[in-house]
N, C-alpha and C positions, 0 to 999 in steps of 0.2 A: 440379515444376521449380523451385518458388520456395524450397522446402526443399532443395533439392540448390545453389543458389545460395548459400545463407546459410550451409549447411556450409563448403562449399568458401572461402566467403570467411573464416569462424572459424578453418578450416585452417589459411589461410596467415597470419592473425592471431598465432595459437597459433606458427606456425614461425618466427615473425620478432620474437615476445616473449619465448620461452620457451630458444630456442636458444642456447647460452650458448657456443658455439665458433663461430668463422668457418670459412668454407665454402673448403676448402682446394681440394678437386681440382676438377678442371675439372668442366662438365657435360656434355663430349661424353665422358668417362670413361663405357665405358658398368659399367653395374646388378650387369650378374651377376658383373665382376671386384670388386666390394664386398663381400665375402661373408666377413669377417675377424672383422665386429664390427657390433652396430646402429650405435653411434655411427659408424665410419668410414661406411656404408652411407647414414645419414641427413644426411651432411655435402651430400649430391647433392640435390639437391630433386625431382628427378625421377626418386628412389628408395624406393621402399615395403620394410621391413623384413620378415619373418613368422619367427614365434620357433618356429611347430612346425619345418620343414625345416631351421630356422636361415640363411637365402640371402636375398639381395637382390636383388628384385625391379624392374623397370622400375613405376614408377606406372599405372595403367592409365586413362589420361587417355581414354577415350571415356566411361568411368560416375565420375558423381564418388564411389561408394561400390566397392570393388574387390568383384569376384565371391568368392563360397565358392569355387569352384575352383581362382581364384589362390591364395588363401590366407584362411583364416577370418578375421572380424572381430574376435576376443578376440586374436587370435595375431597381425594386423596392425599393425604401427605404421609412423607418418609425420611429420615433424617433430620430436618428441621418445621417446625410446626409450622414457621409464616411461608414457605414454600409451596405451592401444589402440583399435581404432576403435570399438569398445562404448561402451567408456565416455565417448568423445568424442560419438559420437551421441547418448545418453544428457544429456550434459552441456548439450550446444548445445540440446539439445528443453528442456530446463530453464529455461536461461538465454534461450533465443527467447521462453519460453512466460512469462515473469516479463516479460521486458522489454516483452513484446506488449499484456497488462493493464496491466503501469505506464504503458505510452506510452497505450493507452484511455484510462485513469481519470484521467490528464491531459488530456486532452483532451476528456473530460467534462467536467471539472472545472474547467477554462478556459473553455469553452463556456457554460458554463451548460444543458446539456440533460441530460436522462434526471432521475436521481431527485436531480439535484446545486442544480435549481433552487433557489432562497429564495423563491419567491414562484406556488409550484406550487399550483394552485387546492386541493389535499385539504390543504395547511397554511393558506392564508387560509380556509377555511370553518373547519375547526378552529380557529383563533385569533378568528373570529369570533366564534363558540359561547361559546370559553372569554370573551371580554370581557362579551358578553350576559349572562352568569353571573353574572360579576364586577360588573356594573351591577347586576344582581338583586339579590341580596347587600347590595348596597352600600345598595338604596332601604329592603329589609327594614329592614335595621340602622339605617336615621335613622327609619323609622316608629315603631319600637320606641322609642328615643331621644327620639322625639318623645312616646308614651307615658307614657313613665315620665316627664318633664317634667310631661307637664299633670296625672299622678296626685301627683306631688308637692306642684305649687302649691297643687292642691285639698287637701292634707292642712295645708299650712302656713295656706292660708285658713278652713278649718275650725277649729284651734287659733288665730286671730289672729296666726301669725309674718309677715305680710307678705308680700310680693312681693320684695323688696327687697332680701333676704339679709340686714337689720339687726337686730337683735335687742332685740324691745319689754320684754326683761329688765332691771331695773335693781337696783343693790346695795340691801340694806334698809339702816336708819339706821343700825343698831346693829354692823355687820360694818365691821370696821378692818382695812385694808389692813396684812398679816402680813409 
């Protein structure tokens, strides 16, 4: 029912966008004296076209999709002549079924619920992890740092260079500044 609602309303969407002549004859004109031309025929709103008999149909307003008996659905047209209802049904399941996700994943997305969250407990535990790491790392690397420090001092104090970074070297007598 909800799909026959959305057609029908793309229908008359489609009739009132795409229609590119005004709607000359009356609409108590009835159907079957239409039968000259799609275009004259679909000038009626309440005219269905069918290209096999070539004759114009009353619309059959109790089903929103007209029977195979009236007239097939590839061979039906309604509102615009280069249109059929195939590829109209077709188009609308399409374009329903696009708009249906995009209006979702907005409103997921807006929301904040489903996998859109920021702050979804499987990314804080993971981001936990990866800092824990990053702290690890970080103490390794000043231990190390720390290491190599005190192996240094003890090589400088082994040699007598101090602590100090100054340098107990001095010029001998004899060496003249070049």
């Amino acid at each position: 029912m909800k799909f026959g609602s959305v057609l029908c309303t793309f229908m008359f969407c489609m009739l009132y966008f795409c229609k590119a002549e005004s709607s000359t004859t009356t609409p108590s004109q009835p159907c079957h004296m239409l039968n000259e031309s799609c275009q004259a025929c679909l000038k009626n709103v309440s005219c269905l076209w069918c290209n096999n008999p070539k004759k114009c149909l009353d619309y059959p307003v109790k089903h929103v999709i007209p029977n195979n008996a009236d007239c097939s659905l590839s061979a039906a047209r309604w509102g615009v002549c280069w249109l059929n209802f195939e590829a109209m049904i077709i188009s609308v399941s399409v374009i329903g079924g696009v708009l249906l996700i995009g209006i979702t994943l907005c409103f997921c997305k807006c929301c904040g619920c489903c996998c859109f969250k920021k702050d979804s407990s499987k990314y804080l535990a993971e981001q936990a992890r990866l800092d824990r790491e990053r702290q690890e790392r970080s103490m390794r690397q000043d231990e190390r740092k720390q290491d190599r420090q005190r192996r240094n001092d003890e090589i400088r104090r082994k040699y007598g260079l101090g602590s100090n970074g100054g340098s107990q070297y001095q010029k001998f007598d004899n060496e003249t500044d070049a």
